[in-house]
C-alpha positions in Angstrom: 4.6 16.9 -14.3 5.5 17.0 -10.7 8.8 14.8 -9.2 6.6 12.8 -7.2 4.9 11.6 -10.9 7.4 10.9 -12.1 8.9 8.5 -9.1 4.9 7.1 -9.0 5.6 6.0 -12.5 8.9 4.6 -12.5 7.6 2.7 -9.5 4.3 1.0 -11.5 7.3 0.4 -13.8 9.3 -1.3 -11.3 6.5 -3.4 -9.7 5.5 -4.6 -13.2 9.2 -5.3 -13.9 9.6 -7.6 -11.0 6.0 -9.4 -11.3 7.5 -10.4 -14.7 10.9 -11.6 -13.4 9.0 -13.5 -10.7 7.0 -15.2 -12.6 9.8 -16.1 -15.1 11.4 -17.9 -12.4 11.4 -21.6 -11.8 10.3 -23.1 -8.3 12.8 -24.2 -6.7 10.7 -26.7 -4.2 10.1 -26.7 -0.8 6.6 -24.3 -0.8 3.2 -25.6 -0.2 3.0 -27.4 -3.5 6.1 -30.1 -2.0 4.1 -30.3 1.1 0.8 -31.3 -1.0 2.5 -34.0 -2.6 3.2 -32.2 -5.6 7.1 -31.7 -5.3 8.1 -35.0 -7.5 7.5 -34.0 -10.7 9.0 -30.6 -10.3 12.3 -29.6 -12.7 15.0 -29.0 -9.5 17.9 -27.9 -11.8 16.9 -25.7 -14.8 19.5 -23.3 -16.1 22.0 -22.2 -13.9 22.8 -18.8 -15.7 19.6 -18.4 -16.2 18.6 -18.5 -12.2 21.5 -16.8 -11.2 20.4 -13.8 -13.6 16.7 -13.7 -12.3 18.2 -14.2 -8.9 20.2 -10.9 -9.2 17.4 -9.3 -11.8 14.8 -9.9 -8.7 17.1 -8.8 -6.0 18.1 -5.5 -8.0 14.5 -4.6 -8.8 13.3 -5.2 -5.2 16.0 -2.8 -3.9 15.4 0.1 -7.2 11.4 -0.5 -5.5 12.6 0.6 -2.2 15.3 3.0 -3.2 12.4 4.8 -5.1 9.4 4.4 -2.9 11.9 6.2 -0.3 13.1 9.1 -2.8 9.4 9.9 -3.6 8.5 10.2 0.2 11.2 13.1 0.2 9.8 14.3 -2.6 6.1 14.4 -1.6 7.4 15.9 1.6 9.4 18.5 -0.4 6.0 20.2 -1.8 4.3 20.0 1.2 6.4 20.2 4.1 4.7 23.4 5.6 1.3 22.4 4.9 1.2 20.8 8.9 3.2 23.8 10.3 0.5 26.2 9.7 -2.3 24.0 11.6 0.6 23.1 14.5 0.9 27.1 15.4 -2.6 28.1 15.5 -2.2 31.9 14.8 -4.1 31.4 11.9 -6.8 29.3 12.8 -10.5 31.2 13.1 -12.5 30.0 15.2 -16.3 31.1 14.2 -19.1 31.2 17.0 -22.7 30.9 15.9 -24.8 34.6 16.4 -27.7 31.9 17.2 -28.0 28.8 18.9 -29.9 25.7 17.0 -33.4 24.8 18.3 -33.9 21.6 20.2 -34.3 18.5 18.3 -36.7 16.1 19.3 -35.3 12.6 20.2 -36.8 10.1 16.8 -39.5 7.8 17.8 -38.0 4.0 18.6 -39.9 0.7 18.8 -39.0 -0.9 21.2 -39.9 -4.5 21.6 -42.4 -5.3 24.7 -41.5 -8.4 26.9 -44.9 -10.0 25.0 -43.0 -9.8 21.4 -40.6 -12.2 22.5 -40.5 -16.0 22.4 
């Protein structure tokens, strides 16, 4: 199992994390449902422990998602960082001339519409 795998999984593990923790949270008012008339019957308060630990849960997840979408970018790069290098010098490159040339092609027959066909 390669390093970039590995990161791919722990981010899916990340992103699933922090859909959770989202949708554990309690709106806190203000979106499109207060603007649609439906911010009345909305709890405001809740638990404040509670918020503040999805509060930091979500922020910590959100930065572990970029922290590790960055670290598997170096490693994808570390396996393949000479794969463009190759193409970029051109000593290898062949470049492979046909011994004959391909025979005309006729154009396909259109239909065109006649100033008649119109309304």
């Amino acid at each position: 199992m390669s390093t970039f795998s590995i990161f791919l999984i722990l981010i899916i593990v990340v992103c699933l994390l922090l859909v959770l923790v989202i949708m554990v949270q309690n709106p806190k008012g203000g979106g499109l449902s207060s603007s649609f008339g439906g911010g009345g019957n909305q709890v405001v308060g809740g638990v404040k422990k509670t918020g503040d630990f999805l509060d930091k849960s979500t922020w910590t997840l959100a930065g572990l998602l970029i922290v590790l979408i960055l670290a598997s970018n170096i490693a994808l790069k570390g396996n393949f960082g000479d794969a463009d290098s190759k193409l970029l010098q051109g000593d290898d490159i062949e470049t492979v001339v046909p011994e004959t040339l391909p025979e005309e092609v006729t154009p396909p027959v259109t239909n065109e519409a006649t100033p008649s066909d119109s309304l």
